[in-house]
Structure formats: C-alpha cells, structure tokens
C-alpha positions as CSV (number, residue, x, y, z in Angstrom):
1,X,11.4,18.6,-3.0
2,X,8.4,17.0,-5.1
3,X,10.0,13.9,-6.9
4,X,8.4,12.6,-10.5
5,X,9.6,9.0,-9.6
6,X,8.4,8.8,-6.1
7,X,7.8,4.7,-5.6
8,X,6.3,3.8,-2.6
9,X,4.9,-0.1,-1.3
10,X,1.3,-0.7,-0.7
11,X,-0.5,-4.0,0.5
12,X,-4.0,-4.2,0.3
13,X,-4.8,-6.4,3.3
14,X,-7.0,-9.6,3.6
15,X,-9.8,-7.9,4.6
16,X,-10.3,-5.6,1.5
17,X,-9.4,-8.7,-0.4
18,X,-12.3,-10.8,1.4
19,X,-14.7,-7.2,0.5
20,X,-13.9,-7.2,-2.5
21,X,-12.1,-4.1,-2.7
22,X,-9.1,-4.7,-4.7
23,X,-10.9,-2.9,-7.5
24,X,-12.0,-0.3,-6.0
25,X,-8.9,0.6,-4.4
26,X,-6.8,0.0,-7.5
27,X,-9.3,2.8,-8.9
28,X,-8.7,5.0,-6.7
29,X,-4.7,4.8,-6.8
30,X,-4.8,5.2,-10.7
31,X,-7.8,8.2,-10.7
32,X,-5.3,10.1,-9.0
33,X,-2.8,9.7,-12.0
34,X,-0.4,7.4,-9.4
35,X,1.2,4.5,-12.3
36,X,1.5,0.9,-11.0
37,X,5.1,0.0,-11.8
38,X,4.3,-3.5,-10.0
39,X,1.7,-5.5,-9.0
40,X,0.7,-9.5,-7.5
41,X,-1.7,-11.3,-5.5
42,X,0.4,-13.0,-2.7
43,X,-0.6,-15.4,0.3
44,X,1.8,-13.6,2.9
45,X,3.6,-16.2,4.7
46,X,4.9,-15.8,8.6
47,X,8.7,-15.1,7.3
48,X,7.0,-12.2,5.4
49,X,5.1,-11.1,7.6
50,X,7.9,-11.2,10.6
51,X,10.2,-9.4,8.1
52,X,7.7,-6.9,6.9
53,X,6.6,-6.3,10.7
54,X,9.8,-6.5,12.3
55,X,9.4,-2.9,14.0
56,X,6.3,-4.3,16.0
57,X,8.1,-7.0,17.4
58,X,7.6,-6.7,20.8
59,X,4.3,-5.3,21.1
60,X,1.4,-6.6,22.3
61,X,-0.4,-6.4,18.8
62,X,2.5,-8.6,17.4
63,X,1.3,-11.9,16.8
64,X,-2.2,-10.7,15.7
65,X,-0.8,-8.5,13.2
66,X,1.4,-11.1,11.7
67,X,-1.7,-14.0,11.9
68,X,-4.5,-11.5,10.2
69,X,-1.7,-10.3,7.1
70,X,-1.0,-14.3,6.8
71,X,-5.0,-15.5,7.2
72,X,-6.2,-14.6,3.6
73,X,-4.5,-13.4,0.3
74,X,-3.1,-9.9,-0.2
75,X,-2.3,-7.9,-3.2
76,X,1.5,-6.3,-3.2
77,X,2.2,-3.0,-5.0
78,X,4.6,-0.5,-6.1
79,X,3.1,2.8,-6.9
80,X,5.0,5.7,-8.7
81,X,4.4,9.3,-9.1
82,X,5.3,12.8,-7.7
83,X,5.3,12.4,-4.2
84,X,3.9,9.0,-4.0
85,X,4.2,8.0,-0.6
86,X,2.5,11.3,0.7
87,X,-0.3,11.1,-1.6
88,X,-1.0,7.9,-1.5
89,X,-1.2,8.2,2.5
90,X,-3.6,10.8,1.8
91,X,-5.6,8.3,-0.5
92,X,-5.6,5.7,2.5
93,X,-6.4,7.8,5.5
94,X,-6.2,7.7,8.7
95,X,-4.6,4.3,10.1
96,X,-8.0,3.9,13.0
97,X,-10.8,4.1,10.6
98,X,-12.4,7.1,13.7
99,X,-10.2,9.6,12.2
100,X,-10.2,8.7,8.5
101,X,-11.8,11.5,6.8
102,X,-14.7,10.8,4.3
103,X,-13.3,10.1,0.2
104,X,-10.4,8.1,1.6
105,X,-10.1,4.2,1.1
106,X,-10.2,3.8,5.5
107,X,-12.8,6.5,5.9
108,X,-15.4,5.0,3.4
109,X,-14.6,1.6,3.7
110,X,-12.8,1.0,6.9
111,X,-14.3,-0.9,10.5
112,X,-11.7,-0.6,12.6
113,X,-7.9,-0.1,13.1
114,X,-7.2,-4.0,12.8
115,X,-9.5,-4.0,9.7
116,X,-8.2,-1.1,7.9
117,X,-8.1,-2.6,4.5
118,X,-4.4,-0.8,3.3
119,X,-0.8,-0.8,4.1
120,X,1.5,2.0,3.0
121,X,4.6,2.9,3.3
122,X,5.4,6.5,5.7
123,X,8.7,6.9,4.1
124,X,11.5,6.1,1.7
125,X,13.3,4.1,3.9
126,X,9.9,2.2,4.9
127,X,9.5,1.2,1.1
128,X,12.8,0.4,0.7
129,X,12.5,-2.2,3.3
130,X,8.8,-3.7,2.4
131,X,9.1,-3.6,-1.1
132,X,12.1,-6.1,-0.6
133,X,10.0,-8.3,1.1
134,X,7.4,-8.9,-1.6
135,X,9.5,-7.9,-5.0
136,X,12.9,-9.2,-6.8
137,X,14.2,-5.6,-8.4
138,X,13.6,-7.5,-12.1
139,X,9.4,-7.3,-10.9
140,X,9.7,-3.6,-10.7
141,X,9.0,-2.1,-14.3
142,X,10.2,1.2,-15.3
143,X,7.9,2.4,-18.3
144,X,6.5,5.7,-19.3
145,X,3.0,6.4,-19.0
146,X,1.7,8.8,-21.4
147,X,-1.0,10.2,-19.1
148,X,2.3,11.7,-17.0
149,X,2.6,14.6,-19.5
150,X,-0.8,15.6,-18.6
151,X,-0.2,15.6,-15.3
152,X,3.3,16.9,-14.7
153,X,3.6,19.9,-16.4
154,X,7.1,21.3,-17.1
C-alpha cells in the first residue's frame, strides 16, 4: 500500500559534498515533489559511522566504508512523501555507478561504487535505524506542504 507519509534517511556522502552536489541533489529530491521534513550538515564521526554501518561489520569493505563517510562532511536527511524510500532509490540509482541508468543522481554523476555520492535507506526498518543515528525525534518536523495537494490527489 502507497503511504502519504513515507519518511525515509538519506546521506549525501563526502564525495558529492567535495563536488559540489548538495544542490543539485537537493533539486532533484524536491523536483520530484519529495518534502524535506529534516535536514544538517554533519562531520560523521567513527561511533556514527560504526552504528550506521553495523550490518557491514565483518566485511572486507569495513573499515574503508567507515574512514571515507568519516573523511569529509556529509549532509543528513529525512525525506517524506508517498512511497518515499522507493522513489527516492529510484532518484539515486543503482548502488555501482555501471548499472545506474542515465537521469539518476549515481548514473549522471557517479565514478564508482565507493564514490557513489548518496546513501538511502532500502526499507522502513533501515530508516528507522539510520535516521536515529543522525536525528533526536524533536529535529524531525511534521508540517504540511501545500504543493502535496497538487500532487496527491484524493
């Protein structure tokens, strides 16, 4: 079932940071009528990371994962819509920047997989683990947007 009030994390990673595509990514996310319900510019630190990451411990990407997210500023967000986590997976592409279609953030800007510019969530249970990592519940606004009207239809 297709949810109004879909929230789902996303991090836009050092690399798009160091581009300059925290514009241009933000864009993107609100062109497709997705509403910001939180946002901030964070320096991840290895606590984060580890708890953010905590599925890949173990792996042999590990450490490099948790050093690149902690090398350079990231911005944090909550993103709300209908069916947010889906759509904005579609908005990010592919996770290996090969198989990112063109019009997504990893197919027209992405290098490679370690340099893929954007973290999302793949699920509810996904964002209700990250978001904790990077929000307090009080950072998370609940506001109407009056563009919704013109977008969900009754």
């Amino acid at each position: 079932m297709t949810q109004i009030n879909e929230r789902t994390f996303l991090l836009i990673k050092p690399d798009a940071v160091q581009r300059g595509f925290i514009g241009k990514i933000i864009t993107r996310i609100e062109e497709k009528g997705l509403k910001i319900a939180a946002l901030k510019m964070v320096q991840v630190s290895p606590e984060q990371a580890a708890r953010q990451y905590e599925c890949h411990k173990g792996r042999p990407f590990y450490d490099s994962l948790v050093s690149f997210i902690c090398s350079s500023p990231c911005v944090a967000m909550v993103i709300e819509g209908r069916n947010a986590i889906a759509l904005c997976r579609r908005l990010m592409g592919a996770t290996s920047p090969d198989d990112s279609q063109p019009g997504t953030i990893r197919g027209d800007f992405s290098l490679d997989v370690k340099h893929n510019l954007i973290h999302g969530s793949d699920c509810a249970e996904s964002f209700a683990h990250e978001c904790q990592v990077y929000f307090a519940d009080d950072e998370i606004l609940n506001y109407h947007l009056d563009l919704e009207r013109w977008i969900y239809y009754s």
